[in-house]
RODO-2510 file (C-alpha; in nm, 4 decimals, decimal comma):
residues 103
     n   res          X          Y          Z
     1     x     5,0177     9,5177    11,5914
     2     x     5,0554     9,8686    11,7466
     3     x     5,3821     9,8523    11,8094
     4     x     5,4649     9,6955    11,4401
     5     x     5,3103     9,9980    11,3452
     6     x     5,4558    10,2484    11,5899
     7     x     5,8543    10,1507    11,5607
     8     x     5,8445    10,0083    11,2132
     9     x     6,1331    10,2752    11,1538
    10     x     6,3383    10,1218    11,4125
    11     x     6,2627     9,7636    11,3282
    12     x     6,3511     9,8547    10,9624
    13     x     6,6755     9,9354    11,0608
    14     x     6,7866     9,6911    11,2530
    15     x     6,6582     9,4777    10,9626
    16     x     6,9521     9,6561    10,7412
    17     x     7,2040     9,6726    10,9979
    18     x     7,1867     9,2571    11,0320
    19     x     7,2068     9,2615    10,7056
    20     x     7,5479     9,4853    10,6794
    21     x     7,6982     9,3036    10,9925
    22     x     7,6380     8,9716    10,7831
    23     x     7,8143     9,1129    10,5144
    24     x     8,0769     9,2238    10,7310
    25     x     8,1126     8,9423    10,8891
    26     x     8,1335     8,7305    10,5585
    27     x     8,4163     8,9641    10,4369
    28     x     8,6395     8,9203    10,7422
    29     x     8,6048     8,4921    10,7409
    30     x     8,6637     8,5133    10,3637
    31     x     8,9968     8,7172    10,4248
    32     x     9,1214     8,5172    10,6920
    33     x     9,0819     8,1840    10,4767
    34     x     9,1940     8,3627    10,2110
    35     x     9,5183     8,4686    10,4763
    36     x     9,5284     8,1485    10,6270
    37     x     9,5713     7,9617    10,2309
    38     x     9,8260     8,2542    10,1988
    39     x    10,0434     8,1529    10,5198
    40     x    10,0466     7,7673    10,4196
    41     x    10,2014     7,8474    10,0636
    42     x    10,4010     8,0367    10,1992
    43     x    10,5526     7,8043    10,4357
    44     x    10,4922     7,5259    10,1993
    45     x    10,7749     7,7411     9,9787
    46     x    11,0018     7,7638    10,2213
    47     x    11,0313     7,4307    10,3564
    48     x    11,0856     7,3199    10,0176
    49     x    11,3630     7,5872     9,9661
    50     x    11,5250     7,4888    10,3070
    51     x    11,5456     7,1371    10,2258
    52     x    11,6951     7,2447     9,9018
    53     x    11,9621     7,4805    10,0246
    54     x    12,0325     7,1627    10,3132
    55     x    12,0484     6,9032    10,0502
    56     x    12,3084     7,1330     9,8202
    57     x    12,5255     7,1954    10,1690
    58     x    12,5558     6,8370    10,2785
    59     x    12,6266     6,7328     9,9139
    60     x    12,8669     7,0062     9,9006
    61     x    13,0277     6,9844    10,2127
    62     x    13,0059     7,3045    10,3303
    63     x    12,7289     7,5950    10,3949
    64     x    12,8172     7,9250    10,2019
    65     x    12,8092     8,2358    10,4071
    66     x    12,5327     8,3520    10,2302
    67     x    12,3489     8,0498    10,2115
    68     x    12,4001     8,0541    10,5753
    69     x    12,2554     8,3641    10,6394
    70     x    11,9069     8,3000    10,3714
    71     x    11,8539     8,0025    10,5399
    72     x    11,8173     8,1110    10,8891
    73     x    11,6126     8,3890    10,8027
    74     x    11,4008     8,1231    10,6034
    75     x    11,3803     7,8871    10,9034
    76     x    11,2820     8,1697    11,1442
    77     x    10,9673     8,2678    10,9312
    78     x    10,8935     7,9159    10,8334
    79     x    10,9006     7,8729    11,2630
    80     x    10,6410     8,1643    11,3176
    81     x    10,4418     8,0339    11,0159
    82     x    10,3272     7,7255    11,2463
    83     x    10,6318     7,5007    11,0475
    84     x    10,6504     7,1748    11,2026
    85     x    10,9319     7,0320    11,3845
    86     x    11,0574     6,8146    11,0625
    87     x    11,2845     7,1174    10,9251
    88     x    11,4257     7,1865    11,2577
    89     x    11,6715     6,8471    11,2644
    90     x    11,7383     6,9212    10,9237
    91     x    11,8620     7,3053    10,9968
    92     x    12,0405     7,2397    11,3138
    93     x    12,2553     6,9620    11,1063
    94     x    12,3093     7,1619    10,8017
    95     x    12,4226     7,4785    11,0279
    96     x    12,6481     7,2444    11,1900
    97     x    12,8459     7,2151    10,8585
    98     x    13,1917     7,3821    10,8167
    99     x    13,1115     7,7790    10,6817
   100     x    13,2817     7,9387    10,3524
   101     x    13,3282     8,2618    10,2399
   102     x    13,2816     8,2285     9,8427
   103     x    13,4490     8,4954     9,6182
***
């Protein structure tokens, strides 16, 4: 009981300061979910914008320069946003398509 007595300052504290690392702690896991939701709309709108831009190349016959250019930079940060392999066989055919300059 003496030493409840004696250090009761220092047990107070370390009382609080679980407390605030708790907190702390409960913060970062809510941001990551809160990132991680982020990253899988994210790529979720992409893919579907890819396949879209694919689809309107292979009905058209061609790949517009520009379309060309969105759509790789698309694919790349779909990639590094842990995309799955089903979008890759669907880029490397549609880049394959003949490319023209629209006025």
């Amino acid at each position: 009981m003496d030493i409840i007595y004696n250090d009761w300052l220092t047990l107070f504290t370390l009382i609080v300061q679980g407390g605030i690392l708790k907190f702390a702690y409960n913060l970062y896991r809510d941001y990551m979910c809160k990132e991680k939701n982020r990253d899988c709309a994210i790529r979720g709108l992409l893919r579907v914008e890819i396949i879209n831009i694919c689809h309107n190349a292979e009905k058209e016959g061609f790949l517009p320069i520009w379309a060309l250019e969105n759509l790789t930079d698309m694919y790349n940060t779909y990639k590094a946003l842990g995309g799955n392999g089903a979008i890759t066989g669907l880029y490397n055919k549609t880049i394959q398509l003949p490319q023209r300059k629209e006025d």
